[in-house]
C-alpha positions as a Markdown table, in Angstrom:
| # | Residue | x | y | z |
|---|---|---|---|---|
| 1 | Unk | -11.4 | 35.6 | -72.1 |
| 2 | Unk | -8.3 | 37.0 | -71.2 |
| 3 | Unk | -6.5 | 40.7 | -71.9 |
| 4 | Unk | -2.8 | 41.7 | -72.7 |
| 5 | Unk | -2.0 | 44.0 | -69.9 |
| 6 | Unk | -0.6 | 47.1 | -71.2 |
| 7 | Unk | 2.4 | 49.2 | -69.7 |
| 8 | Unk | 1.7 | 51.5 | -67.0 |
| 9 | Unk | 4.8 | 53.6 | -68.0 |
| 10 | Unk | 3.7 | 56.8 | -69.0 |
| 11 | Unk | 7.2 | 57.3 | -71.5 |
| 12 | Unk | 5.9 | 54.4 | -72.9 |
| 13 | Unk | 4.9 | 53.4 | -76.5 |
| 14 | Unk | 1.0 | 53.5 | -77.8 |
| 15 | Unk | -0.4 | 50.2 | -76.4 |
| 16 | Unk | -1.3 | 47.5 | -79.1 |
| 17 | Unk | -4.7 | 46.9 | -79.7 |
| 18 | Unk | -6.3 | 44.3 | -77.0 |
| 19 | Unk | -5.3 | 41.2 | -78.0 |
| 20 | Unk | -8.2 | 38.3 | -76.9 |
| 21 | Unk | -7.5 | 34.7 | -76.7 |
| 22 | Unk | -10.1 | 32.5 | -75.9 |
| 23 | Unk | -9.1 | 29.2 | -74.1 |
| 24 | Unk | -11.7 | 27.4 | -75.3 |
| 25 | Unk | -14.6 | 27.9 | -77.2 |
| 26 | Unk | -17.7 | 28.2 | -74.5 |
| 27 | Unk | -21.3 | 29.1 | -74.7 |
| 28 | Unk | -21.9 | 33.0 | -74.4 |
| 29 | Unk | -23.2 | 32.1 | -70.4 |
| 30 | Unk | -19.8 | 30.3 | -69.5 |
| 31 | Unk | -17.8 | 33.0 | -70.1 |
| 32 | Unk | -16.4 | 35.4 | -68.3 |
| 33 | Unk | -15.9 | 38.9 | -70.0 |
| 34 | Unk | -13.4 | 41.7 | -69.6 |
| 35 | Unk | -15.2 | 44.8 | -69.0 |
| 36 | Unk | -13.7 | 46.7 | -72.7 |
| 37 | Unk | -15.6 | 43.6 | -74.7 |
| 38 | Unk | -18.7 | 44.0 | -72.3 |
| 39 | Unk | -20.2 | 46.7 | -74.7 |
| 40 | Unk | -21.0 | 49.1 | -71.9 |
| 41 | Unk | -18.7 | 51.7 | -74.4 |
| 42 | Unk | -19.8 | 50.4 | -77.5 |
| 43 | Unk | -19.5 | 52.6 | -80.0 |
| 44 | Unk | -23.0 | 52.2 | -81.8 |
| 45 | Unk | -24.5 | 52.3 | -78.1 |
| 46 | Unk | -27.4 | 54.4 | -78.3 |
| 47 | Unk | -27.8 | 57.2 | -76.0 |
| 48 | Unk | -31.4 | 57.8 | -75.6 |
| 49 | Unk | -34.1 | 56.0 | -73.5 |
| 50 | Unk | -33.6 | 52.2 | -73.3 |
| 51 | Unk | -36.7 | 49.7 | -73.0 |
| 52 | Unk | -34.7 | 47.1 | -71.5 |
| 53 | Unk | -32.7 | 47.0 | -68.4 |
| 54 | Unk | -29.4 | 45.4 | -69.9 |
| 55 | Unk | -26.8 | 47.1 | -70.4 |
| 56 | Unk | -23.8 | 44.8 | -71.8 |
| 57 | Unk | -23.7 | 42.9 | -74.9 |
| 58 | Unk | -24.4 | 39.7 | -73.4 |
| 59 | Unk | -27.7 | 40.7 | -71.1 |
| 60 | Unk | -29.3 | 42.5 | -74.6 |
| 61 | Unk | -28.6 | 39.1 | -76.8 |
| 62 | Unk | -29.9 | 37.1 | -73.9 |
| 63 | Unk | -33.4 | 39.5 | -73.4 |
| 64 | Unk | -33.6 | 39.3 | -77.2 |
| 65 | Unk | -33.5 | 35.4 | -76.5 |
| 66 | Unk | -36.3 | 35.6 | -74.1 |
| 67 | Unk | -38.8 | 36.4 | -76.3 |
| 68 | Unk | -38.6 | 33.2 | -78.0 |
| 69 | Unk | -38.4 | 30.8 | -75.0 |
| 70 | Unk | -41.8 | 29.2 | -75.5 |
| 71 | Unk | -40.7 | 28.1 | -79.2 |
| 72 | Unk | -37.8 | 25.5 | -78.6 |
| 73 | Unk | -36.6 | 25.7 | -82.2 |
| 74 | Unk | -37.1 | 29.2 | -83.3 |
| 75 | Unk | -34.8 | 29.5 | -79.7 |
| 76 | Unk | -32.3 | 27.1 | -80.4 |
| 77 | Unk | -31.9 | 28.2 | -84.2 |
| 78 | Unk | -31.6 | 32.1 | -82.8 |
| 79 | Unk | -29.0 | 31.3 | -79.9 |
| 80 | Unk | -27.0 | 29.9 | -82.2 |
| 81 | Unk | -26.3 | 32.4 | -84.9 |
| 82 | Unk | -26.5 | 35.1 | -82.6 |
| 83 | Unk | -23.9 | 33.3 | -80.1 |
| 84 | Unk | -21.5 | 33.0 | -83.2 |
| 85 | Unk | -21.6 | 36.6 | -83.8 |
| 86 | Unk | -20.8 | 37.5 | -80.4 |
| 87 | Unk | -18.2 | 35.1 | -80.3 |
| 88 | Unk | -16.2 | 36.3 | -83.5 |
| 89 | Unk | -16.6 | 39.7 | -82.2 |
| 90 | Unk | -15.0 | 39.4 | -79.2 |
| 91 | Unk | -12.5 | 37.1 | -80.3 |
| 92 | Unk | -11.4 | 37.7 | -83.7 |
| 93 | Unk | -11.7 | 41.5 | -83.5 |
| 94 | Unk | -11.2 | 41.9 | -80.2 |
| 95 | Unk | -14.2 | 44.6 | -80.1 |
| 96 | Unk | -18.3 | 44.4 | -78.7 |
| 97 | Unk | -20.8 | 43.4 | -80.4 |
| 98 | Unk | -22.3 | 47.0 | -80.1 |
| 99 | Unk | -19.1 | 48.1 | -81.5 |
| 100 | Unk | -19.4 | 46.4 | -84.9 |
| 101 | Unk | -19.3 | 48.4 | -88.1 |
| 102 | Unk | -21.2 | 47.3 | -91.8 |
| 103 | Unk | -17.9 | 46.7 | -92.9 |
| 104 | Unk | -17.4 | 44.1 | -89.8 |
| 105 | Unk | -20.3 | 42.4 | -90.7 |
| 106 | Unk | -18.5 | 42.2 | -94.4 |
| 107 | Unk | -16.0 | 40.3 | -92.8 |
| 108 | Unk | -18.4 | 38.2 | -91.0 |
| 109 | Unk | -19.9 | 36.9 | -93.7 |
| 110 | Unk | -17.1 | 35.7 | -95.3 |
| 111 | Unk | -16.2 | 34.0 | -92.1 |
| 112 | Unk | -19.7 | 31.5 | -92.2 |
| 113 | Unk | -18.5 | 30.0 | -95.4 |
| 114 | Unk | -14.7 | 29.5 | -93.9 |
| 115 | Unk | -14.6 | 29.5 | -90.2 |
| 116 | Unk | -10.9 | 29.5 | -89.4 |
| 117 | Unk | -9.1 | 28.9 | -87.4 |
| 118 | Unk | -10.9 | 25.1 | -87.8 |
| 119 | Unk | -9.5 | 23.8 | -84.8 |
| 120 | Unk | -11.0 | 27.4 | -82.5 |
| 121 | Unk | -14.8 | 27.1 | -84.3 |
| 122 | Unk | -15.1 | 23.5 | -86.0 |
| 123 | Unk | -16.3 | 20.7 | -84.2 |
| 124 | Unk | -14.4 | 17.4 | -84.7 |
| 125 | Unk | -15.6 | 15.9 | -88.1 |
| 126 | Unk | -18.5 | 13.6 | -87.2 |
| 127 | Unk | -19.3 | 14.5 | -83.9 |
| 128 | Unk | -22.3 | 16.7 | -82.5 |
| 129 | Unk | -21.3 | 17.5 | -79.1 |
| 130 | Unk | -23.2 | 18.8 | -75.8 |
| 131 | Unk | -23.0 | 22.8 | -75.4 |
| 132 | Unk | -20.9 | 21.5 | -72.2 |
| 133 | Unk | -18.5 | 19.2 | -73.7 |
| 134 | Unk | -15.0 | 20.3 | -73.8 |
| 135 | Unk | -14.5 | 20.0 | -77.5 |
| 136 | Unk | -17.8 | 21.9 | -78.3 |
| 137 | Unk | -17.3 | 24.7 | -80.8 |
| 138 | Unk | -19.5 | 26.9 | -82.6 |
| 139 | Unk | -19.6 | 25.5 | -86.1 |
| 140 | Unk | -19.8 | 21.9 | -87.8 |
| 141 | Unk | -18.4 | 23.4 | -90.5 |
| 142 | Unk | -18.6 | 25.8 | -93.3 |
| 143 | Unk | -22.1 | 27.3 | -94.0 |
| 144 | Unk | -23.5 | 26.6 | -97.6 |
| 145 | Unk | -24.9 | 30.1 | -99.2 |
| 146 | Unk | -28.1 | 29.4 | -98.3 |
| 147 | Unk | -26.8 | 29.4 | -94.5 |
| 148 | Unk | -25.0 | 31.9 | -94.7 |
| 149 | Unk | -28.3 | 34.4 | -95.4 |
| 150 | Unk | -30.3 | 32.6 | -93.1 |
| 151 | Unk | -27.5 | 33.6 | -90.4 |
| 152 | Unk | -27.7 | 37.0 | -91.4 |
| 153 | Unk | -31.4 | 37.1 | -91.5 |
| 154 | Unk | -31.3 | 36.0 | -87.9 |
| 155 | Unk | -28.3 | 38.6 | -87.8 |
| 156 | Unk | -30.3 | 41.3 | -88.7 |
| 157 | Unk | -33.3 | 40.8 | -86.8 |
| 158 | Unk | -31.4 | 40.7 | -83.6 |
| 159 | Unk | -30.0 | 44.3 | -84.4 |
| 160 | Unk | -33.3 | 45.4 | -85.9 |
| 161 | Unk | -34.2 | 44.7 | -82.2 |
| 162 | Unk | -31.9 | 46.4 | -80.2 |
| 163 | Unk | -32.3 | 49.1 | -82.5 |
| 164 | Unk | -35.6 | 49.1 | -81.5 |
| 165 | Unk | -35.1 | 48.5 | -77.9 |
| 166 | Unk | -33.4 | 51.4 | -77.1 |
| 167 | Unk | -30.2 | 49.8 | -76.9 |
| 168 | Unk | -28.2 | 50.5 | -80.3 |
| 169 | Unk | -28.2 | 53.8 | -81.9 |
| 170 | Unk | -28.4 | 51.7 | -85.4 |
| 171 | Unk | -28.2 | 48.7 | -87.6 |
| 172 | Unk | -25.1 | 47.9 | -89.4 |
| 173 | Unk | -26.8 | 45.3 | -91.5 |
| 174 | Unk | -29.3 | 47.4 | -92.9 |
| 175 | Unk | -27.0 | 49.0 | -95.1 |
| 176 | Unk | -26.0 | 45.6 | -96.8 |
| 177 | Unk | -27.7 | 44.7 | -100.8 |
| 178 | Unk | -30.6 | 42.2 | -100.3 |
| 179 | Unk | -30.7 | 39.8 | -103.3 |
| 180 | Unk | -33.7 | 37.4 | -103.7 |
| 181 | Unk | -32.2 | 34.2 | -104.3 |
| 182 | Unk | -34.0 | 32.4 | -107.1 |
| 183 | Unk | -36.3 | 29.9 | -106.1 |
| 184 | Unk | -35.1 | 26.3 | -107.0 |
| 185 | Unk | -37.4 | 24.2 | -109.4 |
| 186 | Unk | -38.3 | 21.4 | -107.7 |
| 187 | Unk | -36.6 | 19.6 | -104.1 |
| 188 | Unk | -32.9 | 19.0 | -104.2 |
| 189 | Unk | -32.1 | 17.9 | -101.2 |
| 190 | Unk | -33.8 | 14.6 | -101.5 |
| 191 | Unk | -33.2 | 10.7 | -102.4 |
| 192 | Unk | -33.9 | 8.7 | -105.0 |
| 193 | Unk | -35.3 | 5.3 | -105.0 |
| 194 | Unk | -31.8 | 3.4 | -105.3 |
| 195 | Unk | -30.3 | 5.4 | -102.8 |
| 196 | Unk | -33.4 | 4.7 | -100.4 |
| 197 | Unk | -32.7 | 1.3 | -101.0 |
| 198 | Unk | -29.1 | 1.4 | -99.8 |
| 199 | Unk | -30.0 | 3.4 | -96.5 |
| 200 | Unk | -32.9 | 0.8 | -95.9 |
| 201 | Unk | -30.5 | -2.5 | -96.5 |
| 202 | Unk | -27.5 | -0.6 | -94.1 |
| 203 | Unk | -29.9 | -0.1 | -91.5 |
| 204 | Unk | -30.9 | -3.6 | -91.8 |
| 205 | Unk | -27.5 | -4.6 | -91.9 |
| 206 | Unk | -26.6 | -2.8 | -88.5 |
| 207 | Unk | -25.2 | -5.6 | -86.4 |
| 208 | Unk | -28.1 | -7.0 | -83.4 |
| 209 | Unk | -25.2 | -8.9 | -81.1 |
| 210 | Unk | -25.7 | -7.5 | -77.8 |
| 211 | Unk | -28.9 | -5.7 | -76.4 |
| 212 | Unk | -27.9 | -2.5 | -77.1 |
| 213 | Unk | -26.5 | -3.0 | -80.6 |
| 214 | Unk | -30.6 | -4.6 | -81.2 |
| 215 | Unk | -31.7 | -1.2 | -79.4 |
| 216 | Unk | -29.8 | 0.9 | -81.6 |
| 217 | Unk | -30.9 | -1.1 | -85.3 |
| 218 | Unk | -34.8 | -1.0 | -83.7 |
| 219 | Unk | -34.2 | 2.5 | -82.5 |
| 220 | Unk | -32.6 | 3.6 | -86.1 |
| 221 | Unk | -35.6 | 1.8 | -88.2 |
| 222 | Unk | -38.2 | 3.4 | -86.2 |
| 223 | Unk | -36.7 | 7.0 | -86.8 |
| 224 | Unk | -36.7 | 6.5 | -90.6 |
| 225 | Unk | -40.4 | 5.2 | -90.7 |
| 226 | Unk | -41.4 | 8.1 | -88.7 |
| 227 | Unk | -39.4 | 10.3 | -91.0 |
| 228 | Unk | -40.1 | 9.1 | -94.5 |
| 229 | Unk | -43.9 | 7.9 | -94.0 |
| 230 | Unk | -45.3 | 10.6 | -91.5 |
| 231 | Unk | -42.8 | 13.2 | -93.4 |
| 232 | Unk | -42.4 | 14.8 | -89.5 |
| 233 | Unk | -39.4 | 17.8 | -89.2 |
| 234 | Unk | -36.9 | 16.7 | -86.3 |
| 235 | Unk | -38.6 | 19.6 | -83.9 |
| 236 | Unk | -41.9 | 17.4 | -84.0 |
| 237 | Unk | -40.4 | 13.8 | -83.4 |
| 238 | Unk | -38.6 | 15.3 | -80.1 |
| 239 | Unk | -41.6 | 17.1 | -79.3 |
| 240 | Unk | -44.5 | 14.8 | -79.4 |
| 241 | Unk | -45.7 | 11.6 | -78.0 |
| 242 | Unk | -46.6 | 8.0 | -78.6 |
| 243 | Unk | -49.9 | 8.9 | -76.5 |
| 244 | Unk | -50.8 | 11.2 | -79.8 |
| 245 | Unk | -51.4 | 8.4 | -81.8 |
| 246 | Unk | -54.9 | 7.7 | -82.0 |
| 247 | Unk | -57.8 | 5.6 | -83.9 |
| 248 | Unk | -61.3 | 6.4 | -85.1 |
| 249 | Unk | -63.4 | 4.7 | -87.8 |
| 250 | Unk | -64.2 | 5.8 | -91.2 |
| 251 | Unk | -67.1 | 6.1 | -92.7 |
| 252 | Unk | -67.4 | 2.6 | -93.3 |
| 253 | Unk | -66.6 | 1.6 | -90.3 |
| 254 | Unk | -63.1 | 0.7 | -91.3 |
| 255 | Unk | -60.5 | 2.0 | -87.7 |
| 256 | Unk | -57.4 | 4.2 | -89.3 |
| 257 | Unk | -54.7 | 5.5 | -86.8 |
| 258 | Unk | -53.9 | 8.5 | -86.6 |
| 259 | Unk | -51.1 | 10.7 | -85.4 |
| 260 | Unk | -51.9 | 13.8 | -83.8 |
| 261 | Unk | -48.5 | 16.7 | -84.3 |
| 262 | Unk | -47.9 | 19.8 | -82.8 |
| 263 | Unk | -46.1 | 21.5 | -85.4 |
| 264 | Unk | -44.9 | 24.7 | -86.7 |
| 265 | Unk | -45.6 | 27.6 | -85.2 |
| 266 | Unk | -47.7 | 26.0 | -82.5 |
| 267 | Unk | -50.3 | 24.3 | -85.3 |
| 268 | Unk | -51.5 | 21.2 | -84.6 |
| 269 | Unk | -52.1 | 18.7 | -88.0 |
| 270 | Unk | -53.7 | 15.1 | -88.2 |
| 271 | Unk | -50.7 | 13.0 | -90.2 |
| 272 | Unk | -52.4 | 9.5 | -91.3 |
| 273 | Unk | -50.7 | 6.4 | -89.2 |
| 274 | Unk | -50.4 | 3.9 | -92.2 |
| 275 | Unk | -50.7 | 0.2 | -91.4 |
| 276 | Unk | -47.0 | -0.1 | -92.7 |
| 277 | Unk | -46.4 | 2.5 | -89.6 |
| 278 | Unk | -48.2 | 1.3 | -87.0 |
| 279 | Unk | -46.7 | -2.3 | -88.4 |
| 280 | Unk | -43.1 | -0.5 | -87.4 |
| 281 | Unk | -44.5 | 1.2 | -84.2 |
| 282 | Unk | -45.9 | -1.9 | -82.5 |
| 283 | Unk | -42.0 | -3.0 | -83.6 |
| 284 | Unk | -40.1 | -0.8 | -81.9 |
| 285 | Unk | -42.5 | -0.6 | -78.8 |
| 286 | Unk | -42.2 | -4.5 | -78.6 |
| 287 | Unk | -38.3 | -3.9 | -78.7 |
| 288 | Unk | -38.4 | -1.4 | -75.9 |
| 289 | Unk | -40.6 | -4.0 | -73.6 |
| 290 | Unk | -43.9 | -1.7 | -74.1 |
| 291 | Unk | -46.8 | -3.1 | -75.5 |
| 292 | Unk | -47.9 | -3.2 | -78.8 |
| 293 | Unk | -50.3 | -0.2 | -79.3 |
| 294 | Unk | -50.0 | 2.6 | -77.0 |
| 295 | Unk | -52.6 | 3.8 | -74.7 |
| 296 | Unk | -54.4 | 7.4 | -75.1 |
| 297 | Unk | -52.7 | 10.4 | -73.4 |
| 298 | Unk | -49.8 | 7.9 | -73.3 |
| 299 | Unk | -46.5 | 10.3 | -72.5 |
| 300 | Unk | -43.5 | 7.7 | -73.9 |
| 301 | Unk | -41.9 | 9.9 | -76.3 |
| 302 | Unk | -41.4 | 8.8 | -79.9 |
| 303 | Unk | -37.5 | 8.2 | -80.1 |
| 304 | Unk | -36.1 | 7.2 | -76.7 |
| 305 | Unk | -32.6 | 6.3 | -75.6 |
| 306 | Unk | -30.8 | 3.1 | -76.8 |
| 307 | Unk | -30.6 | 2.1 | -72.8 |
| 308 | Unk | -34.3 | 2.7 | -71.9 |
| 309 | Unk | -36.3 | -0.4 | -71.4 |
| 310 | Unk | -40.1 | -0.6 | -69.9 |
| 311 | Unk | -39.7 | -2.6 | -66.5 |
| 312 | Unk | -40.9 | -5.8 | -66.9 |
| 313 | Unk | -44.7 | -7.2 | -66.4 |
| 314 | Unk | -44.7 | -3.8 | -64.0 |
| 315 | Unk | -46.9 | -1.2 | -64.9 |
| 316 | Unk | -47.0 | 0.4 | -61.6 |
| 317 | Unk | -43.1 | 0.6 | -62.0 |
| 318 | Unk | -43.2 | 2.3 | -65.2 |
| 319 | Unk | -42.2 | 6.2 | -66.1 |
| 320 | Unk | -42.2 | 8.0 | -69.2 |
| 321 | Unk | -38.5 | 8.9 | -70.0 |
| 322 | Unk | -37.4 | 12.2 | -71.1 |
| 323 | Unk | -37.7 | 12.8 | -75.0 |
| 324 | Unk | -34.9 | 12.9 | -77.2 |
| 325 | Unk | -32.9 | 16.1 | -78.0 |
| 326 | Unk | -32.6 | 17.4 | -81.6 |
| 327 | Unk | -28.8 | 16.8 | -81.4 |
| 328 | Unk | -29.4 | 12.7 | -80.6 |
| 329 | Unk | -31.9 | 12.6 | -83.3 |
| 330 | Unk | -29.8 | 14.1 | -86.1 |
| 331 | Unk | -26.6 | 11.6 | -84.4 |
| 332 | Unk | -29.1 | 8.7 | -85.6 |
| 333 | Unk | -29.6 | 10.1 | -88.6 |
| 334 | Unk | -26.2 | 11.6 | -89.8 |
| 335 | Unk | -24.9 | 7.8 | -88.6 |
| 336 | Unk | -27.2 | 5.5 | -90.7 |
| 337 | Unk | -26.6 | 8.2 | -93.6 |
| 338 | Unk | -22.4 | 7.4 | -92.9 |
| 339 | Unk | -23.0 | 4.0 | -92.5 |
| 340 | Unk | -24.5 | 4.2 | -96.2 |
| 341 | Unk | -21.9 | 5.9 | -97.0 |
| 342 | Unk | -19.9 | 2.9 | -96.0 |
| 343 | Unk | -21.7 | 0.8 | -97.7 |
| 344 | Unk | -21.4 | 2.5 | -100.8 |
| 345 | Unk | -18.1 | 2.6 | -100.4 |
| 346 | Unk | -17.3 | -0.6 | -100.1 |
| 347 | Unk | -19.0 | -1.4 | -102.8 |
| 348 | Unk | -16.1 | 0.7 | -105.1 |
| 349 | Unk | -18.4 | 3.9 | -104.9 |
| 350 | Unk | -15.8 | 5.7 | -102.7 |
| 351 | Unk | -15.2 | 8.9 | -104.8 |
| 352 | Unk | -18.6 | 9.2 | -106.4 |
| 353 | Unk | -21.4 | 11.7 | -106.5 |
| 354 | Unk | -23.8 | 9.5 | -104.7 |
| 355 | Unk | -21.3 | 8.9 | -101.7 |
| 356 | Unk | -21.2 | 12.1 | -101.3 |
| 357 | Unk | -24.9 | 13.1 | -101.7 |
| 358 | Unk | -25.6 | 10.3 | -98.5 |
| 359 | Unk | -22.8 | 12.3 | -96.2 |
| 360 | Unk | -24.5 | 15.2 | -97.4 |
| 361 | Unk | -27.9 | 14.2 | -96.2 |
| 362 | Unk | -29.8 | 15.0 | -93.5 |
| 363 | Unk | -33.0 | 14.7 | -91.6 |
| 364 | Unk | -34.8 | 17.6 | -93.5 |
| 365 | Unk | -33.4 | 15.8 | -96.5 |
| 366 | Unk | -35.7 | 12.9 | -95.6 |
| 367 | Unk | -38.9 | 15.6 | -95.2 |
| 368 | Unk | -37.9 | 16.6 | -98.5 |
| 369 | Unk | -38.0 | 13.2 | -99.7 |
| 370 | Unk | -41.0 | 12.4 | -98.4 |
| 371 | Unk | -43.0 | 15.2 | -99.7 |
| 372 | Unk | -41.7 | 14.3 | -103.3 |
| 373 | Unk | -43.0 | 10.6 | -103.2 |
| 374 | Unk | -45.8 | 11.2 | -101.9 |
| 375 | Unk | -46.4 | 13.3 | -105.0 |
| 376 | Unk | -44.6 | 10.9 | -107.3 |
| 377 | Unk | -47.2 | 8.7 | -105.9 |
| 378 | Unk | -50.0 | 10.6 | -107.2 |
| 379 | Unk | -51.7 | 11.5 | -104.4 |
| 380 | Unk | -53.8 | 14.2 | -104.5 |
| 381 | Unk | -51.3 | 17.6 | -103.8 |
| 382 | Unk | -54.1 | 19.1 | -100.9 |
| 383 | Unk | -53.1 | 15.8 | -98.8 |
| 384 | Unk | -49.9 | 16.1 | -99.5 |
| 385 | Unk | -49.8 | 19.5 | -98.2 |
| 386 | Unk | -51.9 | 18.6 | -95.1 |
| 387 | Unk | -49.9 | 15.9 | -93.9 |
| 388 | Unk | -46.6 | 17.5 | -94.0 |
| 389 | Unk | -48.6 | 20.6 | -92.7 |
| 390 | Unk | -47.9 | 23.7 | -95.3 |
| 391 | Unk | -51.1 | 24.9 | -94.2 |
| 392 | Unk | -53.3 | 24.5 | -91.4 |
| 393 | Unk | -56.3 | 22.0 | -91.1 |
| 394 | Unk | -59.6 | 21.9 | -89.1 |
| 395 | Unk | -61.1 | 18.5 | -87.6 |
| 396 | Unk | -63.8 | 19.7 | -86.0 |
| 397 | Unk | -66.1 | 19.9 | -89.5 |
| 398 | Unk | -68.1 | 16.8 | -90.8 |
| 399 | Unk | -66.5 | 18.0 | -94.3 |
| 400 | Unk | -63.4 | 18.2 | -93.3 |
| 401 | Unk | -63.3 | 15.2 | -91.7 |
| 402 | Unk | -64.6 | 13.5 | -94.8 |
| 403 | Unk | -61.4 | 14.9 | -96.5 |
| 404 | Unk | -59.0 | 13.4 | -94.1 |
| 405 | Unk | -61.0 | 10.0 | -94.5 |
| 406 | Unk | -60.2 | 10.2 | -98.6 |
| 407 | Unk | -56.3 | 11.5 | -97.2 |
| 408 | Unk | -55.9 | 8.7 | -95.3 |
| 409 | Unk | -56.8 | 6.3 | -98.2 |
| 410 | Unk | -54.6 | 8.1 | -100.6 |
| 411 | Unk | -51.4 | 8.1 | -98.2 |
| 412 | Unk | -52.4 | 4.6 | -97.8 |
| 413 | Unk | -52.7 | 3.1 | -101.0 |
| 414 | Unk | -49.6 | 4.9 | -102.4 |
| 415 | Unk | -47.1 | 5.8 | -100.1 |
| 416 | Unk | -45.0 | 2.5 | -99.0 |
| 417 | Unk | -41.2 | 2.2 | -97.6 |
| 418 | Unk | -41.2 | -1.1 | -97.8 |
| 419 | Unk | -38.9 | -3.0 | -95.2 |
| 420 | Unk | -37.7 | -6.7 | -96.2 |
């Protein structure tokens, strides 16, 4: 961050407003700060007794971070939109986050759905970059609506809290209207059956030449199957383990796998391993030189990297890599969804609806789609729910567990993705 020096002539005219220019676009931490965009003179700076020790900008944002650092994606989702804000502050207004008015906040919102300058806040189109990489910016893009008042929402709790804390004298979101956006119908950000079918025959189609090129296709077919037929968010493939996958027998003596996920909010669920999964599990493990089924308390994370291979015929050799990040695990999804794309494309689809509907998709999308299948299916709605985890289960009962026995029959018998 740099500032215009100003005259030191005392004859001279009224300095300009400080003009800020950032170099490059840098998370909050890699930044250094001239002391007028510290906040220490913030103007909504409250003057009473503070319950926290920090007293700039940054140092309040990052103690309001602290509170969520043993939930990775309530964390990540926080830092982000509350790093944007204190971003645009300081470089577009050339003020303190303390400093910054309703009206401000106006303007900010405005900003989510047209970040400009692109080339200061957009990340190159296609790309999802490391905090640390050169070309990282704040944005991907515009934010849809719905975005946009989930940014604010974080927005607002984050003054709420410094409000609270002692360390603002007052909230200028809480003067903004709060509209209660009308609740869709049904899913819209799903895929229908013919456009399943062109995802499934790209990923097929993903060229196996070289080792790493049959890495990446296993890799990519794996994700989906986890993602369409488990119907997992992208927080719980990063965050649990092949070792959760379990078997037990039914009451007829009949072994069903089982996936064990700690979800949401700390909730742990029982999703049913199909045999069309565990078909696509032994699969990929086969691919990655692991055996077959994996072994109970097992640590190999679901999705690993594209060069990780098990040393051969050496178990004593073997370690459990490091999982994943959320950012690799949308890569493989946002690619297989281009390379649909492409596919479509090619095909003379290059300006249609459903082209754009694949770019468009993500790996919530594929939740989404899941959930609606499963339902299309006709499987009863209470497994539905359990499986994807809308509510929370026990396993401990003996009628309970009956339940997931009838679950695990009616994911089973009805919900298929059907490789070739």
């Amino acid at each position: 961050m740099q500032q215009t020096p100003s005259s030191l002539d005392d004859d001279a005219p009224e300095p300009e407003p400080m003009a800020v220019r950032l170099i490059r676009p840098a998370p909050i931490d890699d930044l250094v700060v001239v002391d007028a965009l510290s906040g220490r003179a913030g103007t909504n700076r409250s003057r009473g007794h503070r319950q926290i020790a920090a007293d700039t900008d940054r140092d309040a944002l990052l103690a309001w971070l602290a509170r969520f650092a043993d939930n990775p994606n309530t964390l990540a989702n926080s830092r982000r939109e509350a790093e944007r804000l204190l971003l645009w502050a300081w470089v577009e207004l050339g003020k303190p986050l303390s400093s910054l008015t309703h009206e401000d906040l106006l303007v900010y919102q405005r900003f989510l759905a047209d970040p400009q300058p692109a080339e200061r806040w957009v990340m190159p189109p296609g790309r999802k970059l490391a905090r640390s990489h050169p070309l990282w910016r704040p944005f991907a893009g515009p934010l849809s609506p719905a975005s946009t008042r989930q940014a604010l929402v974080v927005v607002n709790t984050l003054f709420s809290w410094l409000v609270q804390a002692g360390y603002l004298a007052g909230n200028p979101l809480s003067l903004a209207r709060h509209r209660r956006s009308k609740s869709a119908p049904r899913p819209t950000r799903l895929l229908d059956a013919e456009l399943w079918d062109v995802v499934k025959a790209s990923i097929n189609a993903m060229p196996v030449d070289t080792g790493r090129e049959r890495a990446a296709h296993a890799r990519a077919r794996w994700v989906f199957s986890l993602f369409f037929l488990c119907g997992l968010r992208i927080s719980e493939i990063v965050g649990n383990s092949m070792g959760d996958f379990f078997s037990r027998a039914d009451r007829s003596g009949e072994a069903r796998w089982w996936l064990e996920v700690l979800g949401k909010g700390d909730k742990t669920r029982l999703v049913p391993a199909t045999s069309e999964l565990m078909v696509e599990l032994a699969r990929y493990r086969r691919a990655l030189g692991l055996p077959a089924l994996p072994q109970p308390g097992e640590r190999t994370p679901l999705v690993l990297a594209v060069s990780w291979h098990a040393a051969a015929n050496d178990a004593a050799a073997y370690k459990a890599p490091r999982p994943l990040t959320r950012a690799a695990v949308h890569g493989i999804v946002k690619n297989v969804f281009e390379r649909a794309a492409q596919r479509l494309a090619a095909a003379g689809e290059s300006s249609s609806a459903r082209v754009e509907r694949l770019r468009a998709a993500s790996a919530h999308w594929l939740r989404h789609t899941a959930g609606s299948r499963m339902a299309d299916g006709e499987a009863d709605l209470r497994h539905v729910r359990d499986t994807l985890g809308h509510a929370s289960i026990a396993t401990t009962s003996i009628y309970l567990h009956a339940e997931d026995d009838d679950r695990h029959r009616s994911i089973e018998a009805r919900h298929h993705l059907g490789w070739d």
